[in-house]
N, C-alpha and C positions, 0 to 999 in steps of 0.2 A: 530616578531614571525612567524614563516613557520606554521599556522596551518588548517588542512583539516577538513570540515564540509561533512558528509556524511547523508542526509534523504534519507527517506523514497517515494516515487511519483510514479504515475503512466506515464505512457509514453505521458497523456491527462494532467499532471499534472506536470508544469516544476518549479512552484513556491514551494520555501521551507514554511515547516509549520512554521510561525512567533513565534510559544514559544519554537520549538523544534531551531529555529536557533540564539535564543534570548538567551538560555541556551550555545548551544555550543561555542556561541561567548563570552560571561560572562567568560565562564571556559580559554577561550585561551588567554582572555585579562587578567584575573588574574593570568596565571601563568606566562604571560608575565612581568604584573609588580611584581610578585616575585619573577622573576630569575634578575632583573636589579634593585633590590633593593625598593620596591613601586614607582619608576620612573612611571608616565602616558606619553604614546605616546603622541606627538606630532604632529603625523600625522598615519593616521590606512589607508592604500591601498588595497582595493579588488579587484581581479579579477575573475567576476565570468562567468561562461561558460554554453554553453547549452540554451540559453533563445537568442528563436526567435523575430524580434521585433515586433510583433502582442501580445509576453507576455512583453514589459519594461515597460508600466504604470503597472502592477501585480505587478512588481518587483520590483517597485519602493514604491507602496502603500504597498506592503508587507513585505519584505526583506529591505530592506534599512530602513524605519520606524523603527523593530524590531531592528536593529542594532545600526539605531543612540539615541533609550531610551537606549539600554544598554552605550554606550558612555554618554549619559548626566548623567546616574548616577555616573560610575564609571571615567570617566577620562572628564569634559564636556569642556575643555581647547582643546580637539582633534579634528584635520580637518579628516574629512572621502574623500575620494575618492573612489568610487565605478565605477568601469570600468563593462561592460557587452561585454562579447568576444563573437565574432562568425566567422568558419572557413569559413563561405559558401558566398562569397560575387564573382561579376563577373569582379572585376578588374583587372586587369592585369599592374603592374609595369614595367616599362625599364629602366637602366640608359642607358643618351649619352656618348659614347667612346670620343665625342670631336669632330669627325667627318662628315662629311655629311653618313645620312643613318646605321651608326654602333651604334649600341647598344649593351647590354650585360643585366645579369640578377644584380639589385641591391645586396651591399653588405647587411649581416644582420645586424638588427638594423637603416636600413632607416627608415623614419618615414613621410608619406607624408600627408599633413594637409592642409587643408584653405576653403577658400569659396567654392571651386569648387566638397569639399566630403559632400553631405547630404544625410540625408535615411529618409524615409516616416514618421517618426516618430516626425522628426524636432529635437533630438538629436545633440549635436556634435559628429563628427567621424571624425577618423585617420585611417590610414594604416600604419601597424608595417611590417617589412620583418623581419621573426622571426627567419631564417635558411640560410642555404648557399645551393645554388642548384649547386650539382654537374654537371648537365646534359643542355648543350647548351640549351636554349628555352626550358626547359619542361617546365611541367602544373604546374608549381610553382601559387600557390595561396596564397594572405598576410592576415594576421592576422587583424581582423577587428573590435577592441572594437570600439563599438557604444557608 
């Protein structure tokens, strides 16, 4: 189910209020399993955006908790994934052309992973290339769920 949670926060405020996101998730998981016939997910995928990582313990203790009572009541068979995105990271991607010195900009959908991505938080992190850059070397920046 494609569905948007929109609160309420102040700009000091990037965590969702836990009963205000415990409801909207209830409502989108139920009309979920009433458009596929009471079927419970099997797996529920969030990506959520906006949250710096100074706030993922918040958002973990807050937002995710809220989310996974609403999953133990109504479907508790379901894996949650809970991705935390953010645009603003200083890596910079190349693919090799093959040969010495030439590179290019990755196609979308690379996906670069392993020991060598950590953030201060001690997280796992990947690198998504979420777009095609039309422009030799521009300021292409990837996509950075922590």
């Amino acid at each position: 189910i494609n569905a948007e949670y929109m609160g309420e926060s102040t700009p000091d405020e990037v965590v969702a209020d836990p009963t205000q996101l415990a409801a909207a998730f209830e409502e989108a998981l139920q009309a979920y399993m009433c458009y596929n016939g009471d079927v419970q997910p099997q797996r529920v995928v969030i990506f959520r955006n906006g949250v710096g990582e100074t706030q993922f313990l918040s958002v973990g203790q807050r937002e995710v908790v809220a989310i996974m009572n609403v999953l133990k009541a109504l479907a508790p068979q379901a894996e949650l994934c809970f991705a935390l995105t953010f645009k603003t990271t200083k890596a910079r991607i190349f693919a090799s052309m093959g040969h010495p010195n030439s590179y290019d900009n990755p196609a979308p959908g690379t996906v670069l992973d392993g020991g060598g991505i950590t953030n201060k938080a001690g997280f796992y992190e990947f690198l998504l290339v979420p777009q095609v850059v039309t422009q030799r070397w521009s300021a292409y920046t990837p996509t950075s769920p922590g």
